[in-house]
N, C-alpha and C positions, 0 to 999 in steps of 0.2 A: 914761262908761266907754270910749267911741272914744279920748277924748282921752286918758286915762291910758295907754292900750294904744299911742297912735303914741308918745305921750312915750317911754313904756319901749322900743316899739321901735330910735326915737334914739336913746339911753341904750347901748342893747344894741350897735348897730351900731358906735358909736365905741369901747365896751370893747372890740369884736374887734380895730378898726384898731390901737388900741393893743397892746391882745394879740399880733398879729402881728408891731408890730415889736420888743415885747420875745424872740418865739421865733426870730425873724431872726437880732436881734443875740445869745441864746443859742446857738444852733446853730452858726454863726460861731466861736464861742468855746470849740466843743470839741476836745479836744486831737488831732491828726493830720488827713492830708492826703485828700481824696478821690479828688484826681488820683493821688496816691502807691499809694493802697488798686488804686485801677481799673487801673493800668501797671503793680506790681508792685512789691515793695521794690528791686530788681536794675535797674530801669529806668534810663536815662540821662536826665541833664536834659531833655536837648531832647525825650524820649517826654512826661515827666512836664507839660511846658511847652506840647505839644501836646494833652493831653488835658484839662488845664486850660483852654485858650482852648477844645474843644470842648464842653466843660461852662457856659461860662461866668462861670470862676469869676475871670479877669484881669482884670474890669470893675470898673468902684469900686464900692464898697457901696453908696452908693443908688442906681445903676444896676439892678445885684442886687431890692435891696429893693422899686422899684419895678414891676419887672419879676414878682417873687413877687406883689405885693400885685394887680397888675392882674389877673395870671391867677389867681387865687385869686378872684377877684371874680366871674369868670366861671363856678368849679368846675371851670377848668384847674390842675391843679398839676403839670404838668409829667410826665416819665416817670424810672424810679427809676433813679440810677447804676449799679446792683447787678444790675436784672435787664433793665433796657432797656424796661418793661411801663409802662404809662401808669399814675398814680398812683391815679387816681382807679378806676379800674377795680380796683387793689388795697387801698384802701379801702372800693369796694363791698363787695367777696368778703367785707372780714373784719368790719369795724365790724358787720354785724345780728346775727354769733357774740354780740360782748361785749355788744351792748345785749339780746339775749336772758337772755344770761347775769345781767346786772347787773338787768332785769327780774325772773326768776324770783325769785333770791336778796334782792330789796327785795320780794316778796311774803311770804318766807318770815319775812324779818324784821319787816315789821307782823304777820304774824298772830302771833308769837310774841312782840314787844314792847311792844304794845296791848295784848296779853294780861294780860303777866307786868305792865306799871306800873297797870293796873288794878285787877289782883289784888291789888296790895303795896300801892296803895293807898285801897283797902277795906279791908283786912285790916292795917292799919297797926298798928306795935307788936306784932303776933304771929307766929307761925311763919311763916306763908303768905309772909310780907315779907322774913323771914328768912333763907328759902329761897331765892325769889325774887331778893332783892338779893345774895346769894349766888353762885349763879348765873350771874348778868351778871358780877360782877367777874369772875370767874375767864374767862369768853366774852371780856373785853376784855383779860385780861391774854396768854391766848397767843398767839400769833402765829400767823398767818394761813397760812404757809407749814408750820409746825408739826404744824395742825391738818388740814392737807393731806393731809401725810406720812401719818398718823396713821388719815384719812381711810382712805388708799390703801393701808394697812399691813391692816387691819383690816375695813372694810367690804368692798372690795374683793378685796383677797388671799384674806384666809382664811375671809369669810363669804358671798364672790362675794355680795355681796347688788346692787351694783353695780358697772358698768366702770371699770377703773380709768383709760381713758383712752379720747380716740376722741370726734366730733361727726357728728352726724347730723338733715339740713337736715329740718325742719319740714311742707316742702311735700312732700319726699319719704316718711315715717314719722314723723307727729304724737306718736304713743306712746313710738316708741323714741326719739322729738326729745328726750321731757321727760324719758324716765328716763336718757340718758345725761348730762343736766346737773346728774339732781337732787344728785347728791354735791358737785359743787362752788358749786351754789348754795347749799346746806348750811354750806360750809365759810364762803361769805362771807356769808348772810346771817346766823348765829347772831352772828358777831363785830359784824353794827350791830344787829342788835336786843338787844343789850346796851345800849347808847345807847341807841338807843331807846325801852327799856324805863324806864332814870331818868329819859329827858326826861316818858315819861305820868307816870311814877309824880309826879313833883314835880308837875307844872300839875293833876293830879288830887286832889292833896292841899289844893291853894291851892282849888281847885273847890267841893271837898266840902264846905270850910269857910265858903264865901260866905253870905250872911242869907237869897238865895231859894233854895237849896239850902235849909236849917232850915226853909225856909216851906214849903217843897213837902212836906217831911216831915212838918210840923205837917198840914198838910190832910187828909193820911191816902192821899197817893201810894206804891207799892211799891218796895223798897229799888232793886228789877231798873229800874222804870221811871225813878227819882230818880238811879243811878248811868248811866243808856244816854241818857238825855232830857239830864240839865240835867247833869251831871258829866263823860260823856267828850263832848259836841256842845259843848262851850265850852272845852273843852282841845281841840278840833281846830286852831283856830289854832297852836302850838307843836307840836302832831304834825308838822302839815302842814310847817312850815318846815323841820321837823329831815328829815322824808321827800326834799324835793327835794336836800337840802343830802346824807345820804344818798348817794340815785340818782346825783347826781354823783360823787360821791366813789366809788363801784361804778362805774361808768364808766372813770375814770379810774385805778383800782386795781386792775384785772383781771390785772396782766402776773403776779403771781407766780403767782396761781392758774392761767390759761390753760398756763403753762407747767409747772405740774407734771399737772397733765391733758392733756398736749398739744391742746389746743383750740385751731383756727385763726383765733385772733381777734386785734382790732388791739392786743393788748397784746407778743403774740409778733410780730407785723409789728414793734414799734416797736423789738422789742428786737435782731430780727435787721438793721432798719437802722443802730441805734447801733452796733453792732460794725464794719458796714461803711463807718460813716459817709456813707449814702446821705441827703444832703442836703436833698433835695425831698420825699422820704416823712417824714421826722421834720419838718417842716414843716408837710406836710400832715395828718400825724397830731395835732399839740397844736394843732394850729390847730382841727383839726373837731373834739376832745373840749373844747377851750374853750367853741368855739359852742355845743355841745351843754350843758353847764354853765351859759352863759347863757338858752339856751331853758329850760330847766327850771326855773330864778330865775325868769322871767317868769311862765310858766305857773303858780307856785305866789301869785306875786301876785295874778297874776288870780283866782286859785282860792279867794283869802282872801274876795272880797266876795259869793262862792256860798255858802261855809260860812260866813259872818257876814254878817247884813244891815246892822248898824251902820257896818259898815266901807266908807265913801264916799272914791270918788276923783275927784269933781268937784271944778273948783276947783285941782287941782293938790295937794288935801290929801285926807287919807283920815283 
């Protein structure tokens, strides 16, 4: 187990170096100048030229590249063009917003997506499935920002059942922490627990239909005990992977929602730096939801050989 876990560690490390220098050479590549943005459209060369050499930016690129990648190694990323504020201290403040948020909203979506492929399939070929599968499609066909609106149109506005916008830190009012999120964790988790839902529903069906499934039945086991025992504890494998895959995906898909709930989270940090073209924050921002994407991968590997004891990674094979 040590050894599969350093393995994947290596694994993991090199995907970021990589990672980094594809968001390098991205960031790089997007359209306007940051010395132009920071001196003003009206500026004269020689301001723009000067502001440039104190950013950094008249060095060769692997100068650049190395210089990011060292201090990135350290969990220095430098301070933002835009506001002068060290980066990391502004990804403090906001990243625990969106992995709160991307948390609640991946709870909302197991329990409603285990549910419903459960449901659909036990109750296969009849209403319940019908419903069910019903359901999810239409969950994955609107959009995200839509169901927002709609959200905020509705529950908010006119049923004040929730705020329609507005964050409130955890440590300071637990209560009012959960219910100012629960709408937008609503909004994003219903849309994966559609996924969700056909990824149980399918491994459920394959489940149901196995010969020690029939056996256990033949013995005279209860429908409740034969569907919770041996039917969703051996579809855990494929829950679990579609979960991490998921959680990341929530991660890293939070800017529309944060921004029509005004939530102060790294989705709006990313997006108020692409406009400004602040360099070192959109850097440091894909860089740490990549990280973050790959720990999650890990942790769901590892997680495979707790909920399946078959599954061995001695040997470098599992």
């Amino acid at each position: 187990m040590l050894r599969f876990v350093v393995h994947r560690l290596w694994q993991s490390a090199l995907t970021v170096v990589l990672a980094s220098l594809v968001i390098f050479a991205g960031v790089r590549a997007l359209p306007g100048d940051p010395a132009v943005t920071m001196a003003g459209e009206q500026a004269d060369p020689a301001t723009v030229a000067a502001v440039r050499a104190h950013l950094g930016l008249d060095r060769p690129l692997w100068a650049q590249y190395w210089e990011f990648l060292r201090h990135s190694a350290t969990g220095d990323f430098g301070r933002s063009i835009r506001t002068g504020a060290p980066v990391r201290a502004m990804i403090a403040a906001t990243f625990p917003v969106t992995l709160q948020l991307a948390v609640y909203a991946m709870v909302i979506a197991v329990l409603v997506g285990v549910s419903g492929g459960v449901l659909a399939a036990v109750y296969r070929g009849r209403w319940p499935e019908w419903l069910v599968d019903g359901v999810s499609l239409v969950a994955m066909s609107v959009p995200t920002f839509w169901l927002g609106l709609l959200g905020v149109l509705y529950l908010s506005v006119r049923l004040h059942w929730f705020p329609a916008s507005g964050y409130v830190s955890p440590l300071h009012d637990p209560v009012r922490a959960v219910y100012c999120l629960t709408l937008p964790a609503l909004v994003l988790g219903l849309t994966h627990a559609a996924m969700l839902q056909r990824q149980t529903r399918s491994s459920m069906v394959e489940t149901l239909t196995a010969d020690y499934v029939r056996t256990a039945r033949a013995k005279g086991l209860g429908p409740v005990a034969v569907i919770l025992r041996y039917g969703l504890r051996n579809s855990l494998i494929v829950v679990t992977t579609v979960i991490g895959l998921q959680l990341g995906l929530l991660i890293a898909g939070t800017v529309v929602t944060e921004r029509i709930f005004a939530l102060p989270g790294i989705g709006k940090l990313t997006l108020d730096s692409l406009f400004s073209r602040d360099y070192p924050v959109i850097q440091a921002v894909v860089l740490v939801v990549v990280a973050a994407y790959i720990l999650i991968n890990l942790l769901v590997d590892v997680l495979y050989t707790v909920i399946d004891p078959r599954v061995r990674v001695a040997g470098g094979a599992r």
